[in-house]
C-alpha positions in Angstrom: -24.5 21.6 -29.5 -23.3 25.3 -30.5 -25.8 24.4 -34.0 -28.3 22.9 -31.8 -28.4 26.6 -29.9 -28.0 28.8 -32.6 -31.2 27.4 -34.1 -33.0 27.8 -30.4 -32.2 31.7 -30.9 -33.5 32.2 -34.1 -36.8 30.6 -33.5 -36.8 32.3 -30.2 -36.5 35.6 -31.6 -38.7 34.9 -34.5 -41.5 33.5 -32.4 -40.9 36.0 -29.5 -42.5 33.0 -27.2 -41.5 34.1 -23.1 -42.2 30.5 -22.5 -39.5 29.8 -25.6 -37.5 32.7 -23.6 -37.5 31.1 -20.2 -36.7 27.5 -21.8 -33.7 28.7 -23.6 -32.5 30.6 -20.2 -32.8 27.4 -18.6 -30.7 25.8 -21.5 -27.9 28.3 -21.1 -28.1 28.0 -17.3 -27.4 23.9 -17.9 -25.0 24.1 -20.2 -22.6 26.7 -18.4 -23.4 24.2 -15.3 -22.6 21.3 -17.0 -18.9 23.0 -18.8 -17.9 24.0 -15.2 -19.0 20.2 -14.4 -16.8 19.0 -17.2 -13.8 21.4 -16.6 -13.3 20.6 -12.5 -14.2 16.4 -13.5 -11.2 17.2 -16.2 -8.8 19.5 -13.6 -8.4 15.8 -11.6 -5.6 14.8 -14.3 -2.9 16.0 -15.1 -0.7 15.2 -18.5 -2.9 12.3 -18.7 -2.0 10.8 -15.8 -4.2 10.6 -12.7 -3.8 12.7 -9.7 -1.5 11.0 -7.3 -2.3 10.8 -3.3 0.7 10.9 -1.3 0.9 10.1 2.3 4.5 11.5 4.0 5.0 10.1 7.4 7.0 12.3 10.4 8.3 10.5 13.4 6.4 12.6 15.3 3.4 14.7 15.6 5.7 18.0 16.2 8.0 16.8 13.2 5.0 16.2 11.0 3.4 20.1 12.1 7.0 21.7 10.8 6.7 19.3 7.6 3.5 21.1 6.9 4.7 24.2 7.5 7.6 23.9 5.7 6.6 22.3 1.9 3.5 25.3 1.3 -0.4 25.6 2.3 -1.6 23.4 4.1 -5.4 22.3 6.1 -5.9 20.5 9.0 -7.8 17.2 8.5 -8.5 15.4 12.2 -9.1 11.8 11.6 -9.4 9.4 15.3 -8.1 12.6 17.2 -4.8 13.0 15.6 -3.8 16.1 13.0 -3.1 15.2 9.8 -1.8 18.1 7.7 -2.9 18.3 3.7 -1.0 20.7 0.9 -2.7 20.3 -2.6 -0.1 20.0 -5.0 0.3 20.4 -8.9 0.2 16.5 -8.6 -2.5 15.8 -6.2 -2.4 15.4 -2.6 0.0 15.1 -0.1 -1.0 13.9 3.2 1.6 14.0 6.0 0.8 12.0 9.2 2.5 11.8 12.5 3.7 8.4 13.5 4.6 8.7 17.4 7.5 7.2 17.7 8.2 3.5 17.5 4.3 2.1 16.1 5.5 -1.9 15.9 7.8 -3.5 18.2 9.8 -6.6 17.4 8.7 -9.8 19.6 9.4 -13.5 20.0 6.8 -16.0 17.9 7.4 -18.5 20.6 7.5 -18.9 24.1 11.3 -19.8 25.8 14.7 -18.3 26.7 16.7 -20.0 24.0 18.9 -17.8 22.5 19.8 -16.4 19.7 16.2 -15.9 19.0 15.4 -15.6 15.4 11.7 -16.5 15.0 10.4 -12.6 15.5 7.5 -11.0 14.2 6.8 -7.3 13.9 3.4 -6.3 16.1 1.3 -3.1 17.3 3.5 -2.1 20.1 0.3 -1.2 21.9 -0.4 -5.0 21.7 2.9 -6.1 23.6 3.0 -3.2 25.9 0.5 -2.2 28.7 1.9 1.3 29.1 1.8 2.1 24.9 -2.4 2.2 24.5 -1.3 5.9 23.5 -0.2 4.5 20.1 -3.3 2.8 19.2 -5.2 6.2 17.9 -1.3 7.4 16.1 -1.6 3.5 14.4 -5.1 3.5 13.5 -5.1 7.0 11.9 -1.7 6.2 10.3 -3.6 3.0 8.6 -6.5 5.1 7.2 -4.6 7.9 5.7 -2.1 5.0 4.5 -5.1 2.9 2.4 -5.4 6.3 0.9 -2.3 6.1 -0.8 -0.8 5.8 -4.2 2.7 6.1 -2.9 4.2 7.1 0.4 6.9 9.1 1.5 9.4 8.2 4.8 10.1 11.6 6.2 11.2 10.2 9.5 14.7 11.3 10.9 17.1 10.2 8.5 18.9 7.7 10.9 18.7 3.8 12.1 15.3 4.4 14.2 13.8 6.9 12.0 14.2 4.3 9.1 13.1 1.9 10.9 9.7 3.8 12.1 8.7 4.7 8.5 9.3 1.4 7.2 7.5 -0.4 9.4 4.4 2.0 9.1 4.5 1.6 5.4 5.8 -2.4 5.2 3.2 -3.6 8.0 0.0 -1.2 7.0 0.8 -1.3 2.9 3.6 -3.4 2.0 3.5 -1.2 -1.5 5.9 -2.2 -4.2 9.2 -0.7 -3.5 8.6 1.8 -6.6 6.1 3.7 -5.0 8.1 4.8 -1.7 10.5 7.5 -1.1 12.8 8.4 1.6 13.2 11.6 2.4 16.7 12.4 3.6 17.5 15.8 5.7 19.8 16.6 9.0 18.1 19.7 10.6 14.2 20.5 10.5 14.8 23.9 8.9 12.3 24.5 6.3 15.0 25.2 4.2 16.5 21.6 4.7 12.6 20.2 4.3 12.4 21.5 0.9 15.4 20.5 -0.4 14.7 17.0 0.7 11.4 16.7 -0.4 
């Protein structure tokens, strides 16, 4: 390429052509367009390795907000009316998307009253309760930003329920090799304790 141009300038300043001018403006125009191209097509890996997309879940929409705020810069991406929160980081992406609470609900597979009942199924909790059609927007948007994923982070209170509430989102919407999910583990939602956890 570099031989290709230095032979365009000589003739051009040999022949003095403007149309011979204006062609090799327009060459110099595409190929700074095209290295710029190149470089950003290039700044998507990283050591080799393709950039990662994360999705962290919080418990809550207020848990997943001080997340955010805690762990650097972040944007506000609305997907189905709920805030997700995005920080670009040296990896890739890190999406952190609010669960609201319990998302699935254990029920019964069959009908009857004999107990103990162990033929249960986790489900929607919006599709076993009347008074939980809140969830539905919380589950759907938790499913899109979760099919984005490459691995996923629990960032649910680090007890029983919050275990159990990251889980299931990731279990029943990805069901991802265990390699790929973390658990974040904190006591307090300091950002102090967020960063050390994450």
């Amino acid at each position: 390429v570099y031989a290709y141009i230095l032979y365009f300038i000589k003739s051009v300043w040999s022949k003095r052509h403007s149309c011979c001018y204006c062609f090799m403006v327009t060459f110099f125009y595409l190929f700074r367009k095209l290295r710029d191209e190149l470089s950003q097509f290039l700044s998507f890996s990283h050591n080799g390795t393709s950039m990662t997309t994360t999705v962290m879940v919080g418990e809550k929409p207020n848990v997943a907000s001080k997340l955010a705020q805690a762990l650097g810069d972040y944007s506000i991406e609305k997907n189905r009316g709920v805030k997700n929160y995005v920080i670009n980081t040296d990896d890739g992406k890190l999406i952190i998307a609010p669960a609201v609470g319990h998302i699935f609900n254990l029920e019964q597979t069959e009908e009857g009253w004999d107990y103990p009942v162990f033929d249960v199924e986790w489900l929607p909790i919006f599709e076993t309760s009347d008074d939980a059609d809140y969830v539905k927007k919380y589950y759907n948007n938790l499913k899109d930003q979760i099919n984005k994923a490459d691995e996923y982070i629990n960032a649910c209170d680090y007890d029983l329920e919050g275990s159990v509430i990251g889980a299931n989102v990731i279990r029943q919407l990805a069901d991802p090799e265990e390699e790929r999910i973390k658990r974040m583990k904190f006591s307090t939602l300091t950002s102090s304790d967020l960063k050390e956890a994450y």
